[in-house]
GUTOR-652375 format. One record per residue (C-alpha): residue number from 1; residue in one letter; x, z, y. Coordinates in steps of 0.5 Angstrom, whole numbers. Layout:
<NUM, "A", <X, Z, Y>>
...
***
This chain:
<1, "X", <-26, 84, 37>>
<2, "X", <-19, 86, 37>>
<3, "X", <-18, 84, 31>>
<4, "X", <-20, 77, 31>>
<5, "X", <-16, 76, 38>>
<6, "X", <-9, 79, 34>>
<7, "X", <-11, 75, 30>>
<8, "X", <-8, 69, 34>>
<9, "X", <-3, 71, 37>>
<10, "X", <2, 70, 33>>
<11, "X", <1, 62, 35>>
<12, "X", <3, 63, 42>>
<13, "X", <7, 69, 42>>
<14, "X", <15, 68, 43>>
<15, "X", <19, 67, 37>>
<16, "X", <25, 66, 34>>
<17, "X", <26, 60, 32>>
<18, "X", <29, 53, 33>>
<19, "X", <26, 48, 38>>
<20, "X", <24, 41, 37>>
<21, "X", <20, 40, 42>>
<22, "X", <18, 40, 49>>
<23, "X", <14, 45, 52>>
<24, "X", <8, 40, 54>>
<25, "X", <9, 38, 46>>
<26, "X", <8, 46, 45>>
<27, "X", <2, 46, 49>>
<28, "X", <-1, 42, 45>>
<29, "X", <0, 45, 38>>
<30, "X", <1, 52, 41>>
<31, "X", <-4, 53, 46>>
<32, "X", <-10, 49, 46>>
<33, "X", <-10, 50, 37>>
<34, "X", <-10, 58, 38>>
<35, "X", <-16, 57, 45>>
<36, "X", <-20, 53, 39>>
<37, "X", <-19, 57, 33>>
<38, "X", <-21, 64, 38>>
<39, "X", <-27, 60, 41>>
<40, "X", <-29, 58, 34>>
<41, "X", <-29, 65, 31>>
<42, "X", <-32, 69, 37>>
<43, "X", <-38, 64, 37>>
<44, "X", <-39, 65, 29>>
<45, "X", <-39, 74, 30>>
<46, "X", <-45, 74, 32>>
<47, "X", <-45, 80, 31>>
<48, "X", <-42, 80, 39>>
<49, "X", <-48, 76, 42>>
<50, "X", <-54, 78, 37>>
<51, "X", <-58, 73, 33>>
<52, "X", <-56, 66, 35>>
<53, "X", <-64, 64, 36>>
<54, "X", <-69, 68, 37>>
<55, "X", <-76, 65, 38>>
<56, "X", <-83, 68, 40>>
<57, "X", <-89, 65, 40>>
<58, "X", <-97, 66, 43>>
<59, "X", <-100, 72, 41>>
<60, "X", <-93, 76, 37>>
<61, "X", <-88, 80, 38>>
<62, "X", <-83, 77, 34>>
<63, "X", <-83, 71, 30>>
<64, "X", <-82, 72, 21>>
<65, "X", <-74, 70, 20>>
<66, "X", <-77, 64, 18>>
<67, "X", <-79, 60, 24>>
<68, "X", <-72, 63, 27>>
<69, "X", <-69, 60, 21>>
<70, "X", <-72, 53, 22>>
<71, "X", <-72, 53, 29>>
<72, "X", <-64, 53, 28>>
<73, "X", <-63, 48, 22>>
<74, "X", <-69, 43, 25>>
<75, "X", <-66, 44, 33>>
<76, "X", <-69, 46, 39>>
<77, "X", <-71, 41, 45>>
<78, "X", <-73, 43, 52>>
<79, "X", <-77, 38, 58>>
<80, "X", <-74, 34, 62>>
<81, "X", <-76, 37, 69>>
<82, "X", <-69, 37, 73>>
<83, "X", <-71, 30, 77>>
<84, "X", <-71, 29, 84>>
<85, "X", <-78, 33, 85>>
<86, "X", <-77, 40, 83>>
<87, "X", <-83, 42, 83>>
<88, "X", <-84, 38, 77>>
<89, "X", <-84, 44, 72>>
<90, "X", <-87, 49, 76>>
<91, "X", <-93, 44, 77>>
<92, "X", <-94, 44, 69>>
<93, "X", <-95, 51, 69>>
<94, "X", <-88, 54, 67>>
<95, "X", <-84, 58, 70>>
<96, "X", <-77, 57, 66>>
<97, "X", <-74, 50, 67>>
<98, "X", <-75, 45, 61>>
<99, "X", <-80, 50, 57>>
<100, "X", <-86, 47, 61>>
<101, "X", <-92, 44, 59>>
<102, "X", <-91, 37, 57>>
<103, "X", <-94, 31, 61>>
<104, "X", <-92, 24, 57>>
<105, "X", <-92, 21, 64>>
<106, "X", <-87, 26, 68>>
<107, "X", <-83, 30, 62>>
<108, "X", <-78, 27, 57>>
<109, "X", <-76, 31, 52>>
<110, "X", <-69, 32, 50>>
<111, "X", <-66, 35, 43>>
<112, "X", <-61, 39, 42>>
<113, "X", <-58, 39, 35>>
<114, "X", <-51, 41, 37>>
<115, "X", <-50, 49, 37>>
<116, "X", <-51, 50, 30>>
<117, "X", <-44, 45, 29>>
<118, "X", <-40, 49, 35>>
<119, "X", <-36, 53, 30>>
<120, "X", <-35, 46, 26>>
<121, "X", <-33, 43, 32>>
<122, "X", <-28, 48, 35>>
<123, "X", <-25, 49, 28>>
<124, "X", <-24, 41, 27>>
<125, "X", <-21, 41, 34>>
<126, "X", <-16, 46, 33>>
<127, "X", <-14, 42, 27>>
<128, "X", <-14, 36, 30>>
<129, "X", <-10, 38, 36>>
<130, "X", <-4, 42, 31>>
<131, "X", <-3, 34, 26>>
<132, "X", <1, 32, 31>>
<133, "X", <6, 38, 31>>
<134, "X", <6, 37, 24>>
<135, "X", <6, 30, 23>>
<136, "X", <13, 32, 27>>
<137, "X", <16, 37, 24>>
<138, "X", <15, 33, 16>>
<139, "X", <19, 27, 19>>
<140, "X", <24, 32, 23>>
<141, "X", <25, 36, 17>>
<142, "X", <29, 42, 20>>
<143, "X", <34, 37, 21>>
<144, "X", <37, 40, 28>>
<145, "X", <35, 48, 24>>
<146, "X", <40, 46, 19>>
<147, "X", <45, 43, 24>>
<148, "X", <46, 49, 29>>
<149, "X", <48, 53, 22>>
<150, "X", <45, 60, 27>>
<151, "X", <48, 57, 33>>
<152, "X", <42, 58, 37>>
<153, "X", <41, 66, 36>>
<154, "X", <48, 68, 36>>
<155, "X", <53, 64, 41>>
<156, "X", <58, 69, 40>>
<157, "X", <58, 68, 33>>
<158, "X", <66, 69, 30>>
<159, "X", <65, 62, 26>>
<160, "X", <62, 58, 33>>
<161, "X", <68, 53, 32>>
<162, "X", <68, 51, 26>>
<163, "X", <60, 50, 25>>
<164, "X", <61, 46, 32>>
<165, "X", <66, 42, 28>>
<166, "X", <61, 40, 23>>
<167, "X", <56, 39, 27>>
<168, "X", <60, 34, 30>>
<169, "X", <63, 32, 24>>
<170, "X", <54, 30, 22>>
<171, "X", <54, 26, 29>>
<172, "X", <59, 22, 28>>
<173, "X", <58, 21, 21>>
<174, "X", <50, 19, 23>>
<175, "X", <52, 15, 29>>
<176, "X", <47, 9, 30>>
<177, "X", <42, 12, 24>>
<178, "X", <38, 17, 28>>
<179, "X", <33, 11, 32>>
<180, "X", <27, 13, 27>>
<181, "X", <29, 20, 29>>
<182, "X", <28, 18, 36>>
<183, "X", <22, 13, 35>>
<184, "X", <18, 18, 31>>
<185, "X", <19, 24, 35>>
<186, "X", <16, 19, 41>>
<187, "X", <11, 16, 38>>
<188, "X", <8, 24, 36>>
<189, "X", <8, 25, 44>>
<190, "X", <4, 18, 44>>
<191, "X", <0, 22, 39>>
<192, "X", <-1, 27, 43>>
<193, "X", <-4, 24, 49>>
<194, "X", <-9, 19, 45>>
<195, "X", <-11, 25, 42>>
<196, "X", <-13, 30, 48>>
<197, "X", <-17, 23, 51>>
<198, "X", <-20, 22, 44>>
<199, "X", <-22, 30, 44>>
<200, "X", <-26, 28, 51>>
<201, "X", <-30, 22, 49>>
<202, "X", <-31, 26, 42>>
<203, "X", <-34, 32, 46>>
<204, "X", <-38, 28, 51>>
<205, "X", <-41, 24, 44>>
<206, "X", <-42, 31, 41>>
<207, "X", <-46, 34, 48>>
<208, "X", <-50, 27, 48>>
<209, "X", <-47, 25, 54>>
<210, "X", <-45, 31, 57>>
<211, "X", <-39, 33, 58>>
<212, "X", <-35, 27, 61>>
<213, "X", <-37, 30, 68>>
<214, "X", <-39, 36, 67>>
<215, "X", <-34, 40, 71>>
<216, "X", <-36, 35, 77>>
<217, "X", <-42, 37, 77>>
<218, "X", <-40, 44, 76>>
<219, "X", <-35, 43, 83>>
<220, "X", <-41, 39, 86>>
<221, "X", <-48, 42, 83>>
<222, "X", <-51, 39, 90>>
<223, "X", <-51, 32, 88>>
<224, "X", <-52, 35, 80>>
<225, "X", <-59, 40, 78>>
<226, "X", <-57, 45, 74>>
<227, "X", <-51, 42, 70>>
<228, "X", <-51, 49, 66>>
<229, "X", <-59, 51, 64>>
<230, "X", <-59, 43, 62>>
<231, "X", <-53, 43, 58>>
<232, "X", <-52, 50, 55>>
<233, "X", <-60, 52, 56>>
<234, "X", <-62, 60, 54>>
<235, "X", <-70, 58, 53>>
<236, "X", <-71, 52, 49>>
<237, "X", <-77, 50, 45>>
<238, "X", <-79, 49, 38>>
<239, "X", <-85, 46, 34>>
<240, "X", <-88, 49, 27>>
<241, "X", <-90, 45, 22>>
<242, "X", <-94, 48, 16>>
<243, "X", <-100, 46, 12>>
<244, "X", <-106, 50, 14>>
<245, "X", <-112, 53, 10>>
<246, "X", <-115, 47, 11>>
<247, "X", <-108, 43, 7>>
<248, "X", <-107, 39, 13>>
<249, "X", <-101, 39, 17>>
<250, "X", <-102, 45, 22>>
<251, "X", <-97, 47, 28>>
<252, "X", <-96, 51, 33>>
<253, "X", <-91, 52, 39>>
<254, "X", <-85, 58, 39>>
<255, "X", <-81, 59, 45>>
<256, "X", <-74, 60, 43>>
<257, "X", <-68, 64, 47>>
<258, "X", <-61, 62, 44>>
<259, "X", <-56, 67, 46>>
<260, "X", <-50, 64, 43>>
<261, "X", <-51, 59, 50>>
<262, "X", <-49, 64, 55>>
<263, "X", <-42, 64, 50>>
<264, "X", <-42, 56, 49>>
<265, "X", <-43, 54, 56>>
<266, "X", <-36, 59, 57>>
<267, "X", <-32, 55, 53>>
<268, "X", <-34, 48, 54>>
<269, "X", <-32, 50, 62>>
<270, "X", <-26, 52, 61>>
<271, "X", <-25, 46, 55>>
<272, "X", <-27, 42, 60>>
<273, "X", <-22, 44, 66>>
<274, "X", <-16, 45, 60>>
<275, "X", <-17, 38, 57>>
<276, "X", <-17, 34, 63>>
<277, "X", <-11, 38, 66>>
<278, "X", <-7, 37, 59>>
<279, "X", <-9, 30, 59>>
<280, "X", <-5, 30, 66>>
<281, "X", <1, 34, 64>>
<282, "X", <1, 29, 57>>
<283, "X", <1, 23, 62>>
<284, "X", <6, 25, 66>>
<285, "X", <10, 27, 60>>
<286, "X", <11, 20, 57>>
<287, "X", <12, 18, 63>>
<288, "X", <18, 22, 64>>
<289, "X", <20, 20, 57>>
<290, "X", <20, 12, 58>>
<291, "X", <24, 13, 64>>
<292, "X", <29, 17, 59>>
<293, "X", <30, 11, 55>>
<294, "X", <30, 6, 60>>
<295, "X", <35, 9, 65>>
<296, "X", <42, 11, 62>>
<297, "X", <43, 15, 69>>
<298, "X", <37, 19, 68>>
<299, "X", <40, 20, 62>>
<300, "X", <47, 22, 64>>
<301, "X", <44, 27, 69>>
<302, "X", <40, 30, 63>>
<303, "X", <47, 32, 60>>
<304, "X", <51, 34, 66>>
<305, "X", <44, 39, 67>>
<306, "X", <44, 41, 60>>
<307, "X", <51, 43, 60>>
<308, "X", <53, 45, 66>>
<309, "X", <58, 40, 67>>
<310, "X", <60, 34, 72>>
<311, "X", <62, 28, 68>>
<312, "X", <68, 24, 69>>
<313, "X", <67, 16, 69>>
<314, "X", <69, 16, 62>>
<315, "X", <64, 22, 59>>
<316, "X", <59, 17, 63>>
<317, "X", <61, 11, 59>>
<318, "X", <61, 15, 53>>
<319, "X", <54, 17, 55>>
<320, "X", <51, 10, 58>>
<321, "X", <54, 6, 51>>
<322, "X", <50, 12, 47>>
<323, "X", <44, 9, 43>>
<324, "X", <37, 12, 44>>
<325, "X", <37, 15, 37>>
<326, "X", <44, 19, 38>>
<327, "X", <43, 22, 44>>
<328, "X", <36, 24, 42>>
<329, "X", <38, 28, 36>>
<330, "X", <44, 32, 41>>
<331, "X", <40, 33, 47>>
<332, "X", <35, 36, 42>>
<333, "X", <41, 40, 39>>
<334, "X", <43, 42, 47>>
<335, "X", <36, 45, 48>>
<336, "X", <37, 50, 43>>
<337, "X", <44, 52, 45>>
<338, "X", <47, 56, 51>>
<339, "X", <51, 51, 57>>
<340, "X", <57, 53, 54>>
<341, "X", <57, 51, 47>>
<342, "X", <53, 45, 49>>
<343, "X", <59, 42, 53>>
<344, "X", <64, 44, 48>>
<345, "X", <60, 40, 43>>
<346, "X", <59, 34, 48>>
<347, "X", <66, 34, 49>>
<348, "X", <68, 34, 42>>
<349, "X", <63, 29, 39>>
<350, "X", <64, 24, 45>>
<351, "X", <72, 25, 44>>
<352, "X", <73, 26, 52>>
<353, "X", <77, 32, 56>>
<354, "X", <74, 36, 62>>
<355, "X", <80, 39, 67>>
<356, "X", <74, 43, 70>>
<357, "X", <72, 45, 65>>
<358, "X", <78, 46, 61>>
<359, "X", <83, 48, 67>>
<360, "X", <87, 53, 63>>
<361, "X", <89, 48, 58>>
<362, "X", <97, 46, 58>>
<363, "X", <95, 40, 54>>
<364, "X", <91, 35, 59>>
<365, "X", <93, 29, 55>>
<366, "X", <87, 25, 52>>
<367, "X", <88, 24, 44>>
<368, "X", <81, 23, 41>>
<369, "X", <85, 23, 34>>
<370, "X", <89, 30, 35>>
<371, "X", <89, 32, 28>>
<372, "X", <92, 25, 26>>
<373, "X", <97, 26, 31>>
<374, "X", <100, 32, 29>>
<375, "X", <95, 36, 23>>
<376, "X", <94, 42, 26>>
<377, "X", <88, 45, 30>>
<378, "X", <90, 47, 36>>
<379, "X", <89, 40, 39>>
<380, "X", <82, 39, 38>>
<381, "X", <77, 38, 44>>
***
């Protein structure tokens, strides 16, 4: 077992790396791609749980491994019995719910195909929730990795003023050519919202209906008959078809345990309780992005935040005149350094100068081509 869980945790676990996107982003790809993938592969050790199904029928101890084998591909199904009346399956001769007698004009029967694909399932999940992260980081390219030139491990580095140069040197260079970085890393987040609400009505497809309110019928089981035994159910029924002596089709009935229910019906309750809280962060997340793009307050105070700074009116300018796409790509460069770094490259790409964060500095004067003026470095800001 430990090692299916080790596995996985190099998905999650911190590591030394440059950040490109938020942490609900990192939700998505990180967190949920790695509780799928796990769940996908405790599901498949059958090892843990036993034989996955295990049918019995009248008169034997245990069915050949053929009837197992085709109670599994052809499905299982149990009776409808969870009505108003719940005396409805102990009227019918039958002691376990959805396995009694059946009677045409009380029972329905309902199949159940979809454990023998749960392993698919969760698999396909797990790769549909890492495309968006992936999607990002081809159009992303290392574009902010390359930038930092190392900045963001070592704050200290001896060279920190020239790679901040040629940072800045790139930003401005670039300056009013960074829009697709900008909308693409936008259109990822959109991604990653329309992703998680398809996931919900993908299950819910795959659970024949089942899964949409299947944790308020756990919270309220009330209002709800048995939301677990009907949806995940431990004992099912299967029918037997095979030619006879006679060379008629003959068929018997074999009672059915499935195991691998006890663990499935975990993992869809803590699927459940996990999407709709992801799909809410998700929501709340682009919310916050379009205030970003429409509001250049919000965006100023995102900068003096990030560089732990109070912003002159002309700094404020700079920042409000800032186009989307620019001010994207440097605060995605100022997530990944430390406030002091941070300033100092806002400073120098935006050409402005702080006396409260420079008080020592005998020169206050504000010379946005210092190495024009006079050639040397010692003026630079």
């Amino acid at each position: 077992m430990l090692h299916i869980v080790a596995s996985f945790i190099g998905l999650i676990k911190a590591r030394l790396h440059t950040n490109i996107d938020s942490t609900v982003f990192r939700l998505h790809y990180r967190w949920t791609t790695s509780f799928c993938f796990l769940a996908c592969a405790l599901v498949s050790a059958t090892e843990y749980i036993g034989n996955a199904i295990q049918c019995l029928g009248s008169g034997t101890d245990q069915s050949p491994k053929a009837i197992n084998t085709y109670c599994w591909i052809m499905s299982t199904h149990t009776l409808d019995t969870y009505g108003n009346d719940e005396t409805f399956y102990k009227s019918r001769g039958s002691n376990f719910q959805g396995t009694g007698n059946y009677d045409p004009g009380v029972h329905e029967i309902t199949y159940h195909t979809y454990y023998q694909w749960v392993p698919f399932f969760l698999f396909f999940q797990g790769c549909l929730f890492y495309l968006p992260h992936l999607l990002w980081k081809t159009i992303e390219g290392k574009t902010a990795d390359k930038l930092l030139q190392g900045l963001q491990y070592y704050s200290m580095d001896e060279e920190k003023d020239k790679k901040r140069e040629n940072i800045v040197k790139y930003l401005k260079e670039t300056r009013g050519h960074n829009l697709y970085y900008a909308i693409s890393y936008l259109m990822c987040e959109a991604l990653n919202f329309v992703n998680v609400m398809a996931q919900v009505f993908l299950l819910d497809k795959f659970l024949d209906g089942a899964f949409l309110n299947f944790g308020i019928k756990l919270m309220y089981p009330g209002t709800h008959a048995a939301p677990l035994t009907s949806t995940f159910p431990r004992m099912t029924k299967c029918h037997f078809r095979y030619h006879g002596t006679s060379g008629e089709i003959a068929k018997d009935e074999y009672i059915c345990l499935l195991p691998q229910n006890i663990l499935n019906e975990k993992v869809f309750i803590v699927m459940w309780f996990w999407l709709i809280t992801l799909a809410t962060i998700t929501a709340i997340e682009l919310i916050w992005r379009v205030t970003v793009v429409v509001s250049p307050f919000v965006r100023i105070q995102l900068m003096e935040q990030r560089g732990k700074l109070t912003a002159d009116p002309k700094l404020e300018k700079t920042i409000r005149m800032m186009q989307l796409g620019d001010f994207c790509l440097l605060y995605n460069l100022g997530t990944n350094l430390d406030a002091g770094n941070f300033r100092d490259l806002l400073l120098a790409y935006t050409n402005c100068h702080d006396n409260s964060v420079h008080p020592n500095n005998d020169d206050t004067s504000y010379r946005p081509y210092s190495r024009m003026d006079d050639g040397t470095e010692e003026d630079k800001v």
